[in-house]
C-alpha positions as CSV (number, residue, x, y, z in Angstrom):
1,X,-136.5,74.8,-55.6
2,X,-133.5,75.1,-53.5
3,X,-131.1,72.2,-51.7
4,X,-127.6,72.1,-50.1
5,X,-125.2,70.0,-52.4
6,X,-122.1,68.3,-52.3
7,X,-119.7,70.0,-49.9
8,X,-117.7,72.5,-51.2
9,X,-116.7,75.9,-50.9
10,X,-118.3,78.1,-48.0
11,X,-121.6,76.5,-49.2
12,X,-123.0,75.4,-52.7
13,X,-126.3,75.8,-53.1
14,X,-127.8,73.7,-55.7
15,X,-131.2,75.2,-57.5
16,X,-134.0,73.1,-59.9
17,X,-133.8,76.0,-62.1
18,X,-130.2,76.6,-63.4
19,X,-131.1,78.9,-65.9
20,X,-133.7,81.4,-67.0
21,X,-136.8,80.3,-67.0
22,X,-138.9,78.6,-69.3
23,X,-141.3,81.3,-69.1
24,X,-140.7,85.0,-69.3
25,X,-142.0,87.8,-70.1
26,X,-140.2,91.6,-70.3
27,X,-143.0,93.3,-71.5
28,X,-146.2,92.6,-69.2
29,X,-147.4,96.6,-69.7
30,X,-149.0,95.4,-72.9
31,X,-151.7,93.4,-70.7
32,X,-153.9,96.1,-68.8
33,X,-153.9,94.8,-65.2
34,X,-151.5,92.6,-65.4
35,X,-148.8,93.8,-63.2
36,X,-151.5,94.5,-60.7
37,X,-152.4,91.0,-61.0
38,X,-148.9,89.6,-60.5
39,X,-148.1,91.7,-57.4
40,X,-151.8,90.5,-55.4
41,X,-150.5,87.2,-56.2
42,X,-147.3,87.5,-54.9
43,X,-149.0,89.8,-51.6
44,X,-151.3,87.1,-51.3
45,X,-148.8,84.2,-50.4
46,X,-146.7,86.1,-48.8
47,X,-149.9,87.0,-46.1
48,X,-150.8,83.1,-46.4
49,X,-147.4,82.3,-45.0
50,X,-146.9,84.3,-42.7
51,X,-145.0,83.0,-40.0
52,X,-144.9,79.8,-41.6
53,X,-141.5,80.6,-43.6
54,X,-139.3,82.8,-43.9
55,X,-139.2,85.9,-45.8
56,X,-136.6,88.5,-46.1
57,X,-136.7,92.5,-47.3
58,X,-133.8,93.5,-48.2
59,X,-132.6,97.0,-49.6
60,X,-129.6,98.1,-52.0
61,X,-128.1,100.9,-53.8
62,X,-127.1,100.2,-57.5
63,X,-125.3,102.8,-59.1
64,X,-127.7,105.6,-57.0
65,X,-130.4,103.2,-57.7
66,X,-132.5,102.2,-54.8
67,X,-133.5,98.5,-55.1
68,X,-136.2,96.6,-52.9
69,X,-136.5,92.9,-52.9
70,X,-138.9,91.1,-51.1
71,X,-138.2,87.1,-51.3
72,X,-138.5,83.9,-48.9
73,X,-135.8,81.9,-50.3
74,X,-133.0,81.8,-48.3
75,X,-130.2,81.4,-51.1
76,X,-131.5,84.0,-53.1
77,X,-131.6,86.7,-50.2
78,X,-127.9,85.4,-49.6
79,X,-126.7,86.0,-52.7
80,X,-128.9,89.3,-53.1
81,X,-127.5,90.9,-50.0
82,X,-123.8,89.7,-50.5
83,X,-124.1,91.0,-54.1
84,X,-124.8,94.6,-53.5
85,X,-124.0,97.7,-51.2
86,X,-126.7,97.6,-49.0
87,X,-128.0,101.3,-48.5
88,X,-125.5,101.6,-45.6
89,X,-122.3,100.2,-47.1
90,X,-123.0,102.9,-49.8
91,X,-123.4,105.6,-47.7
92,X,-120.1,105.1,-45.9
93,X,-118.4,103.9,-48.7
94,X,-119.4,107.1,-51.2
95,X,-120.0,109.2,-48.9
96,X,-123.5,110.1,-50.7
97,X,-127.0,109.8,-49.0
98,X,-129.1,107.3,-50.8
99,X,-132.4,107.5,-52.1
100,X,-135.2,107.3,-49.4
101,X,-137.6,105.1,-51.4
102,X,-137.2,102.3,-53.9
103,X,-136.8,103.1,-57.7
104,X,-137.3,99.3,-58.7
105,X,-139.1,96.6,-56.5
106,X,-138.3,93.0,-56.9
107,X,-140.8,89.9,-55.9
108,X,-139.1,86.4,-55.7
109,X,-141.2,83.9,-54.2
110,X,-141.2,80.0,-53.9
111,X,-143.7,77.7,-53.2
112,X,-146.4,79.6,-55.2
113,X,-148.9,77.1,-55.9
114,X,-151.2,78.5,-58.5
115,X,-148.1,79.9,-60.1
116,X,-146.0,78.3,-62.9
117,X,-142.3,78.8,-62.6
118,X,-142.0,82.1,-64.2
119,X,-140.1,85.9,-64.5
120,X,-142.2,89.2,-65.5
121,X,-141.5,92.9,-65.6
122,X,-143.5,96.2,-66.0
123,X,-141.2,99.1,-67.1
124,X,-144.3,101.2,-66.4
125,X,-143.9,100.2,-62.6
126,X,-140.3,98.9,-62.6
127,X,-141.5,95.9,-60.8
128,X,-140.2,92.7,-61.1
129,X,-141.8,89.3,-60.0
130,X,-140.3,85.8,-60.0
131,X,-142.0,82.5,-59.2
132,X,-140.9,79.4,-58.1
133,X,-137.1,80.0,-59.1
134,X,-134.1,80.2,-57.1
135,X,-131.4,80.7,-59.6
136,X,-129.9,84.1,-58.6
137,X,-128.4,84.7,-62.4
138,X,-131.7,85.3,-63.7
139,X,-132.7,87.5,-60.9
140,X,-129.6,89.6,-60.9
141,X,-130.0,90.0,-64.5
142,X,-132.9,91.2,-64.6
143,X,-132.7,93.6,-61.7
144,X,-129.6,94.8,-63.4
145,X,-131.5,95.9,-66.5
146,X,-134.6,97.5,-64.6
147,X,-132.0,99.7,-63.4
148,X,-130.4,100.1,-66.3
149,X,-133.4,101.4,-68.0
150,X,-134.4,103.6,-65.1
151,X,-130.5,105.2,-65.4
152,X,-130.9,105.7,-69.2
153,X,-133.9,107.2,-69.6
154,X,-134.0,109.6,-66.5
155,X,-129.8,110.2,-66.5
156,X,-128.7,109.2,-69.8
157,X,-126.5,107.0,-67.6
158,X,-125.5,103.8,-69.9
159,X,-125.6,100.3,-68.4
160,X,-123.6,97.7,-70.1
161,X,-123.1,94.0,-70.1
162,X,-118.7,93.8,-70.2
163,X,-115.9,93.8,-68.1
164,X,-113.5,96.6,-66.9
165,X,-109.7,96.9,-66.7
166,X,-107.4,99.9,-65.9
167,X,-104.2,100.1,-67.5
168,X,-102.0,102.8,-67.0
169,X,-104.4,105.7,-65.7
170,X,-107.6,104.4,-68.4
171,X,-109.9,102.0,-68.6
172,X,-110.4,99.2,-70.9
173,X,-113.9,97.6,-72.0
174,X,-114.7,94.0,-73.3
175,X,-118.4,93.6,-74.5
176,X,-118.9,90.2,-75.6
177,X,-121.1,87.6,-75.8
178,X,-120.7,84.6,-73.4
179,X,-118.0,81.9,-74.9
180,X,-115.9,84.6,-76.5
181,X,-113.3,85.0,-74.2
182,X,-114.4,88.6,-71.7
183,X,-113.4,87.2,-68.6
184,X,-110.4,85.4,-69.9
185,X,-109.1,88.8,-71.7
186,X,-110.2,91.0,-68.6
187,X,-108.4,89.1,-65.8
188,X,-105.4,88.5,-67.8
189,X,-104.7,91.8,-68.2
190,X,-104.5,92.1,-64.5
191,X,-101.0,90.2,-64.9
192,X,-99.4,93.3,-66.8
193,X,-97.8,96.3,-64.5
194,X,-99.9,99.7,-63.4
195,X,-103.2,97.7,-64.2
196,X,-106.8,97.7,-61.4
197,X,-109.4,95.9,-61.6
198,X,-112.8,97.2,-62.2
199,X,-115.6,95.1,-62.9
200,X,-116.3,91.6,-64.2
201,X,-119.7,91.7,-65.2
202,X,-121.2,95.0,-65.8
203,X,-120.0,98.8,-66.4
204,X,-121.6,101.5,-65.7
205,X,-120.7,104.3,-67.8
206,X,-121.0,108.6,-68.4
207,X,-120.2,110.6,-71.1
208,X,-118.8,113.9,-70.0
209,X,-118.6,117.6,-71.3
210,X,-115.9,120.5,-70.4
211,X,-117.0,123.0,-68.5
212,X,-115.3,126.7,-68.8
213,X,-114.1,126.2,-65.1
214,X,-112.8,122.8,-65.8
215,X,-114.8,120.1,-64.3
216,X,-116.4,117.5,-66.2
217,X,-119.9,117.7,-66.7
218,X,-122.7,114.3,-67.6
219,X,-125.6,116.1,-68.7
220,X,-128.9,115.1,-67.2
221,X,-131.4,117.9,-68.5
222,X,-131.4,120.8,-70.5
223,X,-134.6,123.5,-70.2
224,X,-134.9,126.2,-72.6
225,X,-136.2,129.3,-71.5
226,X,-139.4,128.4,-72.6
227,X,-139.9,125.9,-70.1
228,X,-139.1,123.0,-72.8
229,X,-137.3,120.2,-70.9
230,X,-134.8,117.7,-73.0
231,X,-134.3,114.8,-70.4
232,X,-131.9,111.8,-70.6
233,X,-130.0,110.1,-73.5
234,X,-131.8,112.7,-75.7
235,X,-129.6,115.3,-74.5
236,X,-126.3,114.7,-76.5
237,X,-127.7,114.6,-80.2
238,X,-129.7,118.3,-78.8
239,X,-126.5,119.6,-77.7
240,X,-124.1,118.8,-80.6
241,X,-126.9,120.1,-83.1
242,X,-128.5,123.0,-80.9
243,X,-125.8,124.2,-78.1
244,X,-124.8,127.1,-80.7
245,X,-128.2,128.7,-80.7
246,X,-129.0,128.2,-77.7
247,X,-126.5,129.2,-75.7
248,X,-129.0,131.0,-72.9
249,X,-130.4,127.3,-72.3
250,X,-129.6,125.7,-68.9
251,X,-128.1,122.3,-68.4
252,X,-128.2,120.2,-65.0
253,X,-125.7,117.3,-64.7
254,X,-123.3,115.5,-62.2
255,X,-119.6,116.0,-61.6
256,X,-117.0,112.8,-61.7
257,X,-117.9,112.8,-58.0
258,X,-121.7,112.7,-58.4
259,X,-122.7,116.0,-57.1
260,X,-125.4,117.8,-59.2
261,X,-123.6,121.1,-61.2
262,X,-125.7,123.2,-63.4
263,X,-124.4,125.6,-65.9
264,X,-125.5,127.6,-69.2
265,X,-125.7,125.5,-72.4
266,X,-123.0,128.0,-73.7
267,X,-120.4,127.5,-70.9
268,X,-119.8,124.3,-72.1
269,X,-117.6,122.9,-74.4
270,X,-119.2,120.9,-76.8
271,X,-116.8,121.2,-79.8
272,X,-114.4,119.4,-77.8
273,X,-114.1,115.4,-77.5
274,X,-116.9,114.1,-74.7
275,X,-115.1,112.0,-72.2
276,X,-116.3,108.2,-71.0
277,X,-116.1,107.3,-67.3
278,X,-117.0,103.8,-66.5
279,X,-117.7,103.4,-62.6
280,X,-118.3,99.6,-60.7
281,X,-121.6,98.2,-60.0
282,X,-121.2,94.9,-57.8
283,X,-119.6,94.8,-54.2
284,X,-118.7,91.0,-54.4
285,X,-118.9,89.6,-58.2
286,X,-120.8,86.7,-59.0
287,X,-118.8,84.5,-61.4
288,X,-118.2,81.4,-63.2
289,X,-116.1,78.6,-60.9
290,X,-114.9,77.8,-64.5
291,X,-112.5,80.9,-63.7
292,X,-109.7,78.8,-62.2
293,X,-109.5,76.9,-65.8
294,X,-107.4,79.8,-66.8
295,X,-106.5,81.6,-63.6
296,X,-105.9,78.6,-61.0
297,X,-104.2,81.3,-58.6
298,X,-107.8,82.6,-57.7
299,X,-108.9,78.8,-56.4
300,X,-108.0,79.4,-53.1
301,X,-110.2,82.0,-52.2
302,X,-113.1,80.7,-54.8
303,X,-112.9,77.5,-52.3
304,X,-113.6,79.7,-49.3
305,X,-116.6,81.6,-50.9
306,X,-120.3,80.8,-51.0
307,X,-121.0,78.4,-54.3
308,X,-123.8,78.1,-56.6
309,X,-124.6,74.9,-59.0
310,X,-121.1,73.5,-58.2
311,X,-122.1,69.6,-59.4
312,X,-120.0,66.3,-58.6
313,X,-117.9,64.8,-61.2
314,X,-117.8,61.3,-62.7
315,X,-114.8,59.3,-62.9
316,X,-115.1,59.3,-66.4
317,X,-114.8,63.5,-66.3
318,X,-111.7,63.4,-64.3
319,X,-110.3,61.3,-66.7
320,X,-110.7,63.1,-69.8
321,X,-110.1,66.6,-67.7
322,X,-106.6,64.9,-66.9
323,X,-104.1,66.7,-68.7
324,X,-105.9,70.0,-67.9
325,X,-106.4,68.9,-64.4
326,X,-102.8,68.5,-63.8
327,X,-101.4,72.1,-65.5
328,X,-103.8,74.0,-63.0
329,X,-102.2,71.6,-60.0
330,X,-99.1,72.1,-61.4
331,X,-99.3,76.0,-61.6
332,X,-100.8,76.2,-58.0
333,X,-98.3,74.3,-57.0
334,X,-95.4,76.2,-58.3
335,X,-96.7,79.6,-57.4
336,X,-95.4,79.9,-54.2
337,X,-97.1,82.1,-51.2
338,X,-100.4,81.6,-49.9
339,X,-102.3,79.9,-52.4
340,X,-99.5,76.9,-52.6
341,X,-99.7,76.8,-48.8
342,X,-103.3,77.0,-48.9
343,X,-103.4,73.4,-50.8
344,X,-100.1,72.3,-49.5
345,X,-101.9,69.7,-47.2
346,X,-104.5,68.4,-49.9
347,X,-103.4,65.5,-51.9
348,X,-103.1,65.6,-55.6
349,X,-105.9,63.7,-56.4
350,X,-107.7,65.6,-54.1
351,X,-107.4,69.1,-55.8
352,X,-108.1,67.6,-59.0
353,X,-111.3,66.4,-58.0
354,X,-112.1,70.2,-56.4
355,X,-111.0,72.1,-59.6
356,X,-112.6,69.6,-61.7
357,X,-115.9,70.2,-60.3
358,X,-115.4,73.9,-60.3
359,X,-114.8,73.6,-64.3
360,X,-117.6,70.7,-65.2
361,X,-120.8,72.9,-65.2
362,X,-120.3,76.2,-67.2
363,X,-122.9,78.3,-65.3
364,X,-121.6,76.7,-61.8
365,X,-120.8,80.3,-59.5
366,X,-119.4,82.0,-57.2
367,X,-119.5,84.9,-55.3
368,X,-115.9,86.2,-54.8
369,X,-113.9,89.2,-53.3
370,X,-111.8,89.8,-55.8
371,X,-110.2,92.0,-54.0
372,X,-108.9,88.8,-51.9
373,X,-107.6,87.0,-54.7
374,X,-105.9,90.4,-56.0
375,X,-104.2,93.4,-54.1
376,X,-106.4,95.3,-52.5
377,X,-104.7,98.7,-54.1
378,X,-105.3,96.6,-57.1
379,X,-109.3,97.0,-57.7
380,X,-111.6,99.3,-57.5
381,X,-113.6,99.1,-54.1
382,X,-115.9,102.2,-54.3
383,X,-118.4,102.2,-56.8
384,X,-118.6,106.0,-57.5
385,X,-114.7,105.8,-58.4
386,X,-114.9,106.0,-62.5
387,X,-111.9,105.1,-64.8
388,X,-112.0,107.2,-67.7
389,X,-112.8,104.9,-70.6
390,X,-109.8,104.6,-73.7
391,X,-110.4,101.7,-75.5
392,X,-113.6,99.4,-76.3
393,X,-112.8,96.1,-77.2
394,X,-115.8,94.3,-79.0
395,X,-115.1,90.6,-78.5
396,X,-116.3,87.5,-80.5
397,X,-114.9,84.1,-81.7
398,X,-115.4,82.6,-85.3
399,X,-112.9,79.8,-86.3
400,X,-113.8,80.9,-90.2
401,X,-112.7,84.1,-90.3
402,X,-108.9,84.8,-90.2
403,X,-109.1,88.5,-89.3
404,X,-108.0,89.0,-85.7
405,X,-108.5,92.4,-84.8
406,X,-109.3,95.2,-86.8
407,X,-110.4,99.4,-85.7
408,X,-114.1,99.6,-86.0
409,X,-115.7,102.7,-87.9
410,X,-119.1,104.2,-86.7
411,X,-121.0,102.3,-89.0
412,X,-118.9,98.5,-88.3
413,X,-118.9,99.4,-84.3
414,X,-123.0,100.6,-84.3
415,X,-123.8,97.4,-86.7
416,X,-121.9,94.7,-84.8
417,X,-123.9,95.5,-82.0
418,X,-127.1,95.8,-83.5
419,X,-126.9,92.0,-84.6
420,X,-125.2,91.2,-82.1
421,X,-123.8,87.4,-83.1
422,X,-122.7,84.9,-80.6
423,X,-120.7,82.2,-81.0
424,X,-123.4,79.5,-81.1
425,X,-125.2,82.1,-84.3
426,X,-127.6,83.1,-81.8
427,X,-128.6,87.1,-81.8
428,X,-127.8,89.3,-78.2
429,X,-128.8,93.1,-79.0
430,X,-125.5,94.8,-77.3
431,X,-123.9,91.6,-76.3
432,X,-126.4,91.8,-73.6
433,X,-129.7,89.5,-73.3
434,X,-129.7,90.9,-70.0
435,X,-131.8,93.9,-71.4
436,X,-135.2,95.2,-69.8
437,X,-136.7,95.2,-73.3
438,X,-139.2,93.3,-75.3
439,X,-136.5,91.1,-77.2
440,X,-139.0,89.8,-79.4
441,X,-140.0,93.1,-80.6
442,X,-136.5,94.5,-81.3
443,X,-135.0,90.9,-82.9
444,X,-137.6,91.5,-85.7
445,X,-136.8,95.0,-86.0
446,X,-133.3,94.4,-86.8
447,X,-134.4,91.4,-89.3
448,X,-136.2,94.1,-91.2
449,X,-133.3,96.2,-90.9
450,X,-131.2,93.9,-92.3
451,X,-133.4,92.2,-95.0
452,X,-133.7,96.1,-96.5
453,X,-129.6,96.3,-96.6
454,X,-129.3,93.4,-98.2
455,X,-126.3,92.7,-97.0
456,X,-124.8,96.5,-96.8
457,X,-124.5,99.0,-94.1
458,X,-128.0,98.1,-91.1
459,X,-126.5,101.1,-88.9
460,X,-127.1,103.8,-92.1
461,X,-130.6,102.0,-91.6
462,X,-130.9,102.7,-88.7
463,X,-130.4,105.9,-88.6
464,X,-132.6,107.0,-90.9
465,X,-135.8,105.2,-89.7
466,X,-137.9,107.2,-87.7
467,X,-139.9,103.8,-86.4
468,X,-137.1,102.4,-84.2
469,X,-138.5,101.1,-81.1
470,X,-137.4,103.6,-78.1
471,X,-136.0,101.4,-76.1
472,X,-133.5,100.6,-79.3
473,X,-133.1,104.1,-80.1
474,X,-131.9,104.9,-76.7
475,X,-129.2,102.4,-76.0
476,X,-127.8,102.9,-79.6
477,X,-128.3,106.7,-78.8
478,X,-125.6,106.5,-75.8
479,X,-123.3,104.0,-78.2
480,X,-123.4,106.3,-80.8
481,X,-121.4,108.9,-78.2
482,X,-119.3,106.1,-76.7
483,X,-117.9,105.3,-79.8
484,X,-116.8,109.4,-80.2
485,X,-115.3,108.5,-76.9
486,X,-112.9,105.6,-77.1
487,X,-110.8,103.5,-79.5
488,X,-113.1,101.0,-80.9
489,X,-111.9,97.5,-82.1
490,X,-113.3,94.1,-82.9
491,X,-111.1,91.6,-81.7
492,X,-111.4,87.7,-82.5
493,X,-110.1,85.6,-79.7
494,X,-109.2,82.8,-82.4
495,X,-105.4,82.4,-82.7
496,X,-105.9,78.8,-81.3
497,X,-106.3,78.4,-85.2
498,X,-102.6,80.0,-86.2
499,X,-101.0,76.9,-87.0
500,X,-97.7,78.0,-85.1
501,X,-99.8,78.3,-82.1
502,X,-99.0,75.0,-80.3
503,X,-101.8,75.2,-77.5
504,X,-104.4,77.5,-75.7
505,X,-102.2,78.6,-73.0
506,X,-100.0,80.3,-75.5
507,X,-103.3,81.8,-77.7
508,X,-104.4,83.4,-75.0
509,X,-101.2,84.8,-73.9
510,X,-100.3,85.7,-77.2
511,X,-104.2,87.3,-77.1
512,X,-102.8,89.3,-74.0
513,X,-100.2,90.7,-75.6
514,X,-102.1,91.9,-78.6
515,X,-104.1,93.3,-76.1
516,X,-101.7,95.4,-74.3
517,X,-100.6,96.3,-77.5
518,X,-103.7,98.3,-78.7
519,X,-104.5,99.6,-75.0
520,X,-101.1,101.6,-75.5
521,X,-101.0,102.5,-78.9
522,X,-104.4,103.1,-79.5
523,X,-103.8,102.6,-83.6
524,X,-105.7,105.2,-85.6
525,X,-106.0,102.7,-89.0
526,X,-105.8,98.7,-88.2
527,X,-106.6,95.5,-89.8
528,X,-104.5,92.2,-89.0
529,X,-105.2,88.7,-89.8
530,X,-103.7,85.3,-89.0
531,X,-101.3,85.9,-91.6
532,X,-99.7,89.5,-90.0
533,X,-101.0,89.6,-86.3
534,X,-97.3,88.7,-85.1
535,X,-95.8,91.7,-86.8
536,X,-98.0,94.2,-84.3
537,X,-96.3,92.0,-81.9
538,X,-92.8,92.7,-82.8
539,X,-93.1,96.0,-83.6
540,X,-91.7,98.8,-80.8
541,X,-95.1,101.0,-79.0
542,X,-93.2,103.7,-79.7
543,X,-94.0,103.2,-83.5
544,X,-97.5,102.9,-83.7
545,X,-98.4,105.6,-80.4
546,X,-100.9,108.0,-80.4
547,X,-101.7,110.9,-78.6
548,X,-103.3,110.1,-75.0
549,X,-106.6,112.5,-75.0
């Protein structure tokens, strides 16, 4: 299930599964019994090996979230405890007392004989229970969206699959499918002034009322005087619709610094403009080695972390890697500092042969400190620190269409998402198959959508149905208020096709400054194409500003 491979890094583990599983199943509540059934199987070997391997309990905190997992792989527990604030780290880091008792529990187990390799969860029970694998990206995934679920329904908290920036006092969010350039876009904005680093992976985020008194307010609950309770993402379509008449009503929520506030419905100010704060979820980030292929600067301390999947290369790769291979030596060795010192020692050859195997397998990983490969003052460390949220940046890449970026409208922004198309023409609800959800069920609900607009508007759809499965209706619930929230623009990371383009390098730093561009000026009315994107580029920000709200 689990071995050591080829040396490299502070470890590489290497696992039999290297991605999800073959079976899977998110919606095990159907079966009556079933999660019972799952769980005795999983107590059972754990008491049958007892003492005869290892097994490991390990608690964390996840956005307030109290997460148990129980496993007897080593590697996973590594990962799983390097991952995540355990319930100490997040005590002393956010200065917040923790849950006592576990909101989701996780079961990871190898060596289950009458079990086929295999990943289940009840949303009844928020239980989770893997057999037989050790690849920590399914796990973490699937952990991530139990809690995501439990945040969203009870909090109206939103959990999304994207990456975080800070520029200039606001945050900036990628969601995009894998392939399409998030991380790429996300740590290359790093290189521009007054930017922090938020998150690589996954964004936590809540929408936010005025309060008379002038804190910010994310609603968790309104009860009517009649003892009527409105709980969760339900709350912000109830107050836009019924605040006015019901002014008497009492709302509970958290403050920006997660201390529950309550105040009258009428105290607040809903006519004004909610505010998004996105706040951090991991302590270390597991990503892709393939990183270094664009930022060869953070190679140094990926070769000093704990490695997952990292394969050997073939003669045959390094040679037609070569010209690559030698850019990224070339930029380490120019850079200067501790990262040029770092490989001073190592011959040529040498570090091609390390970055090369960090770049060969696309789901090799690692998990890194970011905040070693940037300034610390540069990246946000405490995960109840939001970034108030500016400007959403939906990512994808299509070679056949020459529009590059254009300002999404409710209906574009809400649809996009709903079909959610990848590069490879594969469908991710949300960018995100990372979803606590019954896929299955909410794919063929969108193909119905879809097949009855015949080609027009699926979000109008939408919204008028009054079948849509809850788990749908909620998530596009809390994007319906992002989008009232932030800038919203779809962005195709494709200008390795502008003819005048002679390479990547200089597509994705021409993509960078396009980029920075829209982050400041935050354009009311766009649309540019491979024909005109270079004129946004030439034009002064003071031209095309708006407001900051």
């Amino acid at each position: 299930m689990e071995w050591p491979g080829g040396a490299i890094g502070a470890g590489n583990c290497i696992t039999r599964t290297k991605t999800r599983t073959a079976v899977h199943d998110k919606a095990i509540d159907r079966l009556e019994g079933r999660r019972d059934a799952l769980v005795s199987a999983a107590v059972a070997h754990i008491t049958k090996r007892a003492g005869a391997e290892p097994l490991y309990r390990h608690d964390v905190i996840i956005h307030g979230v109290r997460v148990r997992a129980t496993t007897n792989s080593p590697h996973l527990y590594d990962f799983w405890a390097d991952n995540w604030y355990s319930v100490e780290e997040w005590q002393t880091i956010t200065g917040q007392r923790p849950p006592r008792d576990p909101q989701v529990t996780v079961y990871a187990l190898g060596g289950v004989a009458d079990q086929q390799e295999a990943a289940y969860y009840s949303r009844k029970t928020n239980t989770i229970v893997f057999f037989n694998t050790a690849y920590y990206g399914q796990l973490k995934s699937w952990v991530l969206g139990a809690v995501g679920r439990v945040l969203a329904e009870e909090y109206g908290i939103h959990s999304i699959h994207g990456a975080c920036v800070e520029k200039d006092g606001r945050g900036v969010l990628y969601i995009a499918p894998t392939g399409t350039g998030k991380s790429t876009s996300s740590y290359g904005l790093m290189a521009y002034p007054r930017t922090r680093f938020h998150s690589d992976d996954w964004v936590y985020v809540r929408y936010t009322y005025a309060t008379q008194d002038g804190r910010r307010l994310h609603p968790l609950a309104v009860r009517l005087s009649d003892g009527t309770e409105i709980r969760g993402y339900r709350v912000f379509r109830w107050l836009e619709t019924q605040a006015a008449s019901h002014g008497e009503a009492t709302v509970q929520g958290l403050d920006l610094a997660n201390q529950e506030v309550s105040s009258a419905v009428g105290a607040l100010d809903v006519a004004a403009p909610l505010e998004a704060y996105a706040y951090t979820s991991e302590k270390t980030f597991y990503l892709r080695t393939n990183l270094v292929e664009n930022f060869p600067l953070a190679a140094m301390e990926m070769l000093r972390s704990k490695l997952e999947n990292v394969p050997d290369v073939s003669p045959a790769f390094l040679r037609r890697s070569e010209a690559m291979l030698e850019d990224l030596v070339e930029a380490i060795r120019e850079e200067g500092g501790a990262v040029t010192e770092f490989f001073a020692a190592m011959s040529r050859d040498a570090l091609k042969q390390l970055l090369a195997r960090m770049i060969a397998f696309d789901n090799a990983r690692a998990m890194l400190d970011i905040a070693k490969v940037l300034p610390a003052d540069r990246v946000f460390t405490n995960p109840m620190e939001p970034t108030r949220l500016a400007t959403v940046f939906l990512l994808r890449r299509d070679g056949g269409d020459r529009t590059v970026v254009e300002r999404l409208p409710l209906p574009a922004f809400m649809s996009g998402l709903l079909i959610g198309e990848t590069p490879e023409r594969k469908r991710e609800i949300a960018y995100n198959a990372y979803r606590a959800v019954d896929d299955e069920e909410e794919k063929l609900y969108i193909l119905g959508l879809e097949s009855e607009a015949n080609g027009g508007d699926v979000y109008r759809i939408f919204e008028r149905r009054a079948d849509v499965p809850e788990t749908l209706r909620e998530e596009f619930e809390l994007f319906r208020v992002m989008h009232g929230c932030c800038s919203t623009y779809a962005l195709n990371t494709t200008l390795t096709a502008d003819p005048q383009v002679k390479d990547r390098k200089e597509a994705v730093a021409l993509t960078m400054r396009l980029i920075a561009g829209l982050v400041e000026r935050r354009p009311q009315e766009l649309r540019l194409s491979l024909d005109d994107y270079r004129t946004f580029l030439a034009e002064p920000p003071e031209r095309a500003a708006v407001p900051s709200t």
